[in-house]
C-alpha positions in Angstrom: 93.9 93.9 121.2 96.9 96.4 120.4 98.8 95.4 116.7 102.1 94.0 117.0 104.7 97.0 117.9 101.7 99.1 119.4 100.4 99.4 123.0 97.0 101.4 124.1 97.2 104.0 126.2 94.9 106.3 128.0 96.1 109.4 128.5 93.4 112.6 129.1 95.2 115.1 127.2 92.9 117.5 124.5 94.9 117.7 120.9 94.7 120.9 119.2 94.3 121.1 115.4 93.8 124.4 113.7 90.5 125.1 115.2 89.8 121.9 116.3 89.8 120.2 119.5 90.1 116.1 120.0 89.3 115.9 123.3 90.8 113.3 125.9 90.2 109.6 123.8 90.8 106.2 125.2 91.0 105.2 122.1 95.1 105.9 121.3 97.4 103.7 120.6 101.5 104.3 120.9 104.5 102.4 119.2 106.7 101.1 121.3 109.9 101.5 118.6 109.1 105.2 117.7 107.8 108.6 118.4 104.2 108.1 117.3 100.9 107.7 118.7 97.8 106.9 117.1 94.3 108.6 118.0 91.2 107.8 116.9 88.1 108.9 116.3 85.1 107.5 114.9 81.9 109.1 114.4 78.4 107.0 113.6 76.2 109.0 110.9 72.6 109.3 111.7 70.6 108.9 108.4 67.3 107.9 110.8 63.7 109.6 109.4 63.5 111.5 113.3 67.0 113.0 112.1 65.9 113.7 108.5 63.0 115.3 110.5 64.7 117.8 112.6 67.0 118.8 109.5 64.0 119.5 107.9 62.2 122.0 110.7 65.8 123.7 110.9 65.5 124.2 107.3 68.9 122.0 107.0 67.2 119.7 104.9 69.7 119.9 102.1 72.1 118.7 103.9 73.5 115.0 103.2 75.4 113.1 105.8 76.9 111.3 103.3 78.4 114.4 100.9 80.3 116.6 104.0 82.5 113.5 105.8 85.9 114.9 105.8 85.8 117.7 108.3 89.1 118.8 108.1 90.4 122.6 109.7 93.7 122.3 107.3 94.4 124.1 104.6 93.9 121.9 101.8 95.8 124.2 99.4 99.0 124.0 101.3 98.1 120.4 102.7 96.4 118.4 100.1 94.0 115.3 100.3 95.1 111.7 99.1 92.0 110.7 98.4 92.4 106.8 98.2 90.9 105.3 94.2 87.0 104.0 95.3 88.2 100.4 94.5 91.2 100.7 97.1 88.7 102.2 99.6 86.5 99.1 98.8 89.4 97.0 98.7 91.4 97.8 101.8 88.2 99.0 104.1 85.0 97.8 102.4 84.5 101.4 102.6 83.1 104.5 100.0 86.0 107.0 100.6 89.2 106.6 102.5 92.6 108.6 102.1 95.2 110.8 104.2 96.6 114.2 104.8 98.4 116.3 106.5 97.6 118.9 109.2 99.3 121.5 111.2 99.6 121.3 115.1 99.5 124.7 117.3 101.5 122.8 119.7 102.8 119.8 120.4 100.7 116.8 121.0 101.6 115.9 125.0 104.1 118.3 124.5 106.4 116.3 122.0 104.4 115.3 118.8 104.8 117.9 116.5 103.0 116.4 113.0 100.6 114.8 112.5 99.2 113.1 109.6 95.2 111.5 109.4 94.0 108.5 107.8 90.0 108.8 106.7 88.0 105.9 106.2 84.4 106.5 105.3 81.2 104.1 104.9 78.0 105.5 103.7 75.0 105.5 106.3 77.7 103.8 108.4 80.6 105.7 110.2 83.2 108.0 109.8 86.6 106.6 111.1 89.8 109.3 111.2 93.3 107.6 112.4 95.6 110.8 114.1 99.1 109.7 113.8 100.9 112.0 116.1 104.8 111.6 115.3 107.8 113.6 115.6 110.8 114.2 112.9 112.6 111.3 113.6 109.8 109.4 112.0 110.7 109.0 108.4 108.1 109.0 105.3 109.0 105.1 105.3 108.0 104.2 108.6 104.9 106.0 108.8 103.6 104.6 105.6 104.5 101.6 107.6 102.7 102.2 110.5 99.8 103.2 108.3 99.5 100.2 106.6 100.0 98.1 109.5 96.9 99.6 111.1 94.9 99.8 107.6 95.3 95.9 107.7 93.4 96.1 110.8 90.5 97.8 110.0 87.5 96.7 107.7 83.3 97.3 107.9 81.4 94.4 107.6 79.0 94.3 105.5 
């Protein structure tokens, strides 16, 4: 069920972000006040010993599912992380990492959402959640961080 002010939509339409591509989601939600949609994305980390396995005859082994979970195409320099303190991640998400920032758009988002701003939530051996909140100018600092924290109070992973 859609938070109050918010309805879900389907709509097959890819989203273009630096280099990266969110394809077609049916997981979006849109505010029926303002010029915002939400897309999400959540990915499940595979920490199983078959996974570990096939790192290992890649000669990927060094890699650590848990160390690389923002994958982010912006430029962090001119668009800088929030990282969120660890207690407000724990807090607010029951999660290891959370936080927000802002990323470019090489067009508009179906055709009139030209920013976009993400909200990461993280969980070790868990998931990795990322909130797109599509939105145009008229969407002040104010009511975003609204509509943030209105969908931040609806997410949590249980323990």
């Amino acid at each position: 069920m859609p938070p109050k002010g918010f309805k879900q939509v389907y709509k097959a339409e890819t989203a273009l972000i630096g280099k990266l591509r969110l394809s077609s989601s049916k997981h979006q939600l849109e505010s029926f006040s303002d010029s915002l949609v939400v897309y999400f994305t959540l990915d499940g980390i595979d920490t199983s010993l078959s996974r570990k396995k096939r790192l290992k005859i890649l000669g990927l082994e060094f890699l650590d599912p848990n160390k690389n979970y923002l994958k982010t195409s912006s430029d962090t320099l001119k668009n800088p992380i929030n990282h969120y303190s660890r207690e407000l991640a724990l807090k607010t998400f029951n999660a290891d990492a959370a936080g927000t920032y802002d990323i470019p758009l090489t067009g508009a988002y179906r055709g009139k959402y030209q920013k976009c701003k993400v909200l990461f939530v993280h969980k070790e051996n868990r998931a990795d959640l990322c909130l797109h909140f599509f939105y145009n100018s008229d969407v002040s600092d104010k009511k975003l961080a609204k509509h943030i924290n209105t969908l931040s109070k609806q997410i949590r992973f249980l323990d």
